[in-house]
C-alpha positions in Angstrom: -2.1 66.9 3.2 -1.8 70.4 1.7 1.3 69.4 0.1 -0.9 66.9 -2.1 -3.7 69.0 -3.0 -1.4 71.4 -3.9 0.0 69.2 -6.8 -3.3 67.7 -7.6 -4.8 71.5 -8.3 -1.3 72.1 -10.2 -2.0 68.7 -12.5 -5.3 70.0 -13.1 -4.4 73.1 -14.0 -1.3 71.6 -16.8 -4.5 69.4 -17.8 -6.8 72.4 -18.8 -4.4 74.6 -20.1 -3.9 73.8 -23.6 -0.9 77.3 -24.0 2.2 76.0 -25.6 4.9 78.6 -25.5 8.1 78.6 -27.2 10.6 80.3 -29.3 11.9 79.2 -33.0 14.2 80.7 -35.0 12.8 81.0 -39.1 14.5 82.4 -42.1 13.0 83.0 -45.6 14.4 83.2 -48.7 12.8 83.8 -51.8 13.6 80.2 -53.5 12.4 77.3 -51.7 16.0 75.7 -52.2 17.4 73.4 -49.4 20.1 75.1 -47.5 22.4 72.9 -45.7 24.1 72.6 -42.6 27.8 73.5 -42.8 30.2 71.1 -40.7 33.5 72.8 -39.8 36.4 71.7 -38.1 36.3 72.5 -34.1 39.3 74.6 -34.2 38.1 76.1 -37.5 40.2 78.8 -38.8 40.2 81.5 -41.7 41.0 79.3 -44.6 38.4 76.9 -43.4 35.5 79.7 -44.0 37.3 81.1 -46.7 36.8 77.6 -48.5 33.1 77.4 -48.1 32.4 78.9 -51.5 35.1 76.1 -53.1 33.2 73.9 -51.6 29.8 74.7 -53.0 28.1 76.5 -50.7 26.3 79.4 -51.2 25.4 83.0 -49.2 22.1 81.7 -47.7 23.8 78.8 -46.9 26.2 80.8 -45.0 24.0 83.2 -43.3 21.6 80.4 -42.3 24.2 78.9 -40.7 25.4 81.9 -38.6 28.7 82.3 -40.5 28.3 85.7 -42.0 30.4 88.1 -40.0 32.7 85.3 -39.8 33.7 84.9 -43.1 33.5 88.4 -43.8 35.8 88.8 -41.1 38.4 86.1 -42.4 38.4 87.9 -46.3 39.1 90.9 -44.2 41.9 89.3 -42.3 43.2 87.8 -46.2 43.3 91.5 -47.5 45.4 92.5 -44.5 47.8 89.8 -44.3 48.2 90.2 -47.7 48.8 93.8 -47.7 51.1 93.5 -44.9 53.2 90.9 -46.3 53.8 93.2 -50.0 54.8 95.8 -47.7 57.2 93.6 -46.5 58.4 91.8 -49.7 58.2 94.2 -52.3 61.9 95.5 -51.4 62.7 92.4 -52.7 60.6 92.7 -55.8 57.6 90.2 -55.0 54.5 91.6 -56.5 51.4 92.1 -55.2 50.1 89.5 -57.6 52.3 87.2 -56.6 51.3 87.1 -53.0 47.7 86.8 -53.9 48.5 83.7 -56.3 50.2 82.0 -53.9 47.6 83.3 -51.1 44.8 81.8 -53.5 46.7 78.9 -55.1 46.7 77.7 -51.2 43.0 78.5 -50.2 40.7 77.9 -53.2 42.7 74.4 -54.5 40.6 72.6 -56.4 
């Protein structure tokens, strides 16, 4: 017998109480363009972020999708790798330049 008042007070109670609580995420920009959703591959890696600007989309679109640090991180990684390698190579007379063509020529096909 308790047991069932109990949940009839409780239904009366979610019946009166008209407080709806919840959290939502909102970002503003100061356009009102559409910014989409950007589908990656599961096993996403650098090239695949460092593509997204090939592939049309923008900043906002990137930071609106929580992408930011990545992307930043994988043109960070580029320079590196890149650096690393004409250390390597340039005993043997590859250019700088040349490494980043190739680098590029590889990433930002169109």
């Amino acid at each position: 017998m308790l047991f069932r008042s109990g949940i009839k007070r409780n239904r009366r109670e979610n019946r009166s109480s008209n407080n709806l609580k919840g959290n939502a995420k909102s970002i503003f920009f100061e356009n009102d363009e559409i910014l989409r959703t950007i589908h990656l591959p599961i096993n996403y890696k650098d090239m695949d972020l460092l593509r997204l600007e090939t592939e049309g989309y923008t900043w906002q679109e990137v930071m609106f999708n929580n992408l930011g640090a990545q992307v930043i991180s994988a043109e960070d990684n580029l320079k590196r790798n890149i650096l690393l390698l004409y250390r390597k190579l340039s005993q043997y007379g590859v250019t700088r330049e040349e490494i980043e063509g190739l680098v590029n020529s590889k990433i930002y096909f169109k």
